[in-house]
N, C-alpha and C positions, 0 to 999 in steps of 0.2 A: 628477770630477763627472759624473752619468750624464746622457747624453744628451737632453734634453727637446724633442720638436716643437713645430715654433712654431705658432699659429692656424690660419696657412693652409696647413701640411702637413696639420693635422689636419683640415678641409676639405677639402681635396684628395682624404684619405684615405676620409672618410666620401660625402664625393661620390662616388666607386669603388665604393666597397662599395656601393651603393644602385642601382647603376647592375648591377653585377653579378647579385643578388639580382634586380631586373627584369628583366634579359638571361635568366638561371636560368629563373624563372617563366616565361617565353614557348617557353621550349626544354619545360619538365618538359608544360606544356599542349601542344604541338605535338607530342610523342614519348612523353610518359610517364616515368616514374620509370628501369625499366633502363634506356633509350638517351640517356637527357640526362647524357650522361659530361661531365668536367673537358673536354675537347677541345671536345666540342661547346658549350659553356655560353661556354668560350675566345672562341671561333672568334665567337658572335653577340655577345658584350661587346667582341669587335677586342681583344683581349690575348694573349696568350702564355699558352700554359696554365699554365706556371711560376706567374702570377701572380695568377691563383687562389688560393694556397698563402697569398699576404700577406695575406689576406682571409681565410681559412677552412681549420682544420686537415685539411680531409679532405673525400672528396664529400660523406659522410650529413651532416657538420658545416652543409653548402653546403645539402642536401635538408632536412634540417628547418629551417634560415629559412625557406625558401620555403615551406613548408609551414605554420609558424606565421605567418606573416605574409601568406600568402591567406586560410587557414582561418582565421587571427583577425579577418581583414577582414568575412569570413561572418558571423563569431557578434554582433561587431559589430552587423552592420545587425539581424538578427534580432535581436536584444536592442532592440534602437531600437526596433521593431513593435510585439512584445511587451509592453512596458515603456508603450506612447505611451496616453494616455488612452483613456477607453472600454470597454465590452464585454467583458469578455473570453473571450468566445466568437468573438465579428469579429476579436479582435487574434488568436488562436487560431487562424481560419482564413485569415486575411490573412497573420500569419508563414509559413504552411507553404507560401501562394503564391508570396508574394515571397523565399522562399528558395529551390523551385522553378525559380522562374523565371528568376532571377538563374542556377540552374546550367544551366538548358537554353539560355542565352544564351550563355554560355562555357564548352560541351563539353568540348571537352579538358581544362582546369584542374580542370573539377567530377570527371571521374572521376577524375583523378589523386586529388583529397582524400577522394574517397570510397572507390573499388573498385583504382585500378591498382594490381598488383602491387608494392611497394615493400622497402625496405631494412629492417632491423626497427629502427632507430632512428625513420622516417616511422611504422611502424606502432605504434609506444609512442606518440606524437602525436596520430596517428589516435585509438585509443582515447581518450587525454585530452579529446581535442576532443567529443570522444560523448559524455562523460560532460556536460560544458560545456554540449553544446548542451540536452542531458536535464534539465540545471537550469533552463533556461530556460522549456523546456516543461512543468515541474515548478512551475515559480511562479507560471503565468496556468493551470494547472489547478486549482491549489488555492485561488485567485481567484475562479474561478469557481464552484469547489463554497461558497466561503465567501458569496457573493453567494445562492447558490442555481440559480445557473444552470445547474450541471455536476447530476450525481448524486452521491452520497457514492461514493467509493474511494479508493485508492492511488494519490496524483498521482503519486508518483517511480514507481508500474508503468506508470498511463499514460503519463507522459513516456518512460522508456526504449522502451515500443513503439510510439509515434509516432517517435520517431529513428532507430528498426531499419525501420521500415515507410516514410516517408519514403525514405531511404537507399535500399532494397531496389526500391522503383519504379521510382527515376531510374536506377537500376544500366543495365540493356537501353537505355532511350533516350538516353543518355549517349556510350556506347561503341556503338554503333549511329543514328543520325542519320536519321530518316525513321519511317516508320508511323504511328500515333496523332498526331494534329496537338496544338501546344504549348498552346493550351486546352482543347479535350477531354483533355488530361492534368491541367494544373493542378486541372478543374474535380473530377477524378476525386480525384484527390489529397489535394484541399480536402477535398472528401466523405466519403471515408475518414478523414483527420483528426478531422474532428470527429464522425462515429458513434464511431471510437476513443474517445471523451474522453465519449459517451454525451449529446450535445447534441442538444438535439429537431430 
């Protein structure tokens, strides 16, 4: 008869892994994608790097949870914005803030999901997430144009260059921390957004 875990092993197990995955995340925002090795990820979780291993066949196996599971926390909220009554030209310029700003508060983590150099399994992810986040901004474009608010065009062109353009901003003060202060950024950011999307 095979083996079966009982409740609180499997507890036990899931409590670890959860606990790892956060240890990960805090190392990948502190160092970035190459230096957040098995050792170092080890070493802030207090384990054995061996045990690692029980968890996760491989680092990139390690680097995309952490990756799906920040970056889905992200589309998350922005989906909430987006999605939440009203406007949608406010939800429009409110999402691009409060996504913004959500990343200029937690630097390290944001360039990792956005710009730092990563493994090509992070960067199959990356892309996905682009695409995810483009539908979102894809759906309160064509909201608005259907309202009349927007102008007629191509929601999924404006959406993908609001996600490349967004993106593209934060890249320098991301990985760089200082010059432009954090509302004259958003405010700029905002503003571009929504000329992008052609809003009076």
């Amino acid at each position: 008869m095979a083996y079966r875990k009982t409740p609180a092993e499997v507890r036990r197990l899931e409590a670890a892994r959860e606990h790892l995955v956060a240890c990960a995340t805090s190392v990948v925002a502190e160092v970035g994608w190459s230096q957040a090795s098995v050792t170092a990820v080890a070493d802030a979780a207090g384990i054995a790097a061996g045990s690692v291993y029980q968890h996760f066949p491989s680092k990139a196996a390690l680097a995309v949870e952490v990756f799906r599971r920040a970056a889905g926390h992200e589309l998350e909220v922005l989906g909430e914005v987006l999605a939440a009554p009203g406007d949608p030209v406010d939800r429009l310029g409110r999402g691009v803030r409060v996504f913004a700003r959500r990343a200029l508060e937690n630097r390290g983590l944001a360039h990792a999901l956005l710009a730092a150099p990563a493994e090509a399994a992070v960067g199959a992810e990356r892309l996905d997430f682009r695409r995810r986040y483009r539908a979102l901004f894809a759906a309160v474009v064509r909201e608005g144009i259907a309202e009349g608010a927007l102008p007629e065009q191509d929601g999924e062109v404006t959406a993908a260059a609001l996600t490349g353009a967004v993106g593209e901003v934060l890249v320098d003060p991301l990985g760089s921390p200082g010059g432009t202060t954090t509302e004259a950024l958003l405010d700029e950011l905002t503003a571009l957004a929504l000329r992008c999307a052609g809003a009076p």
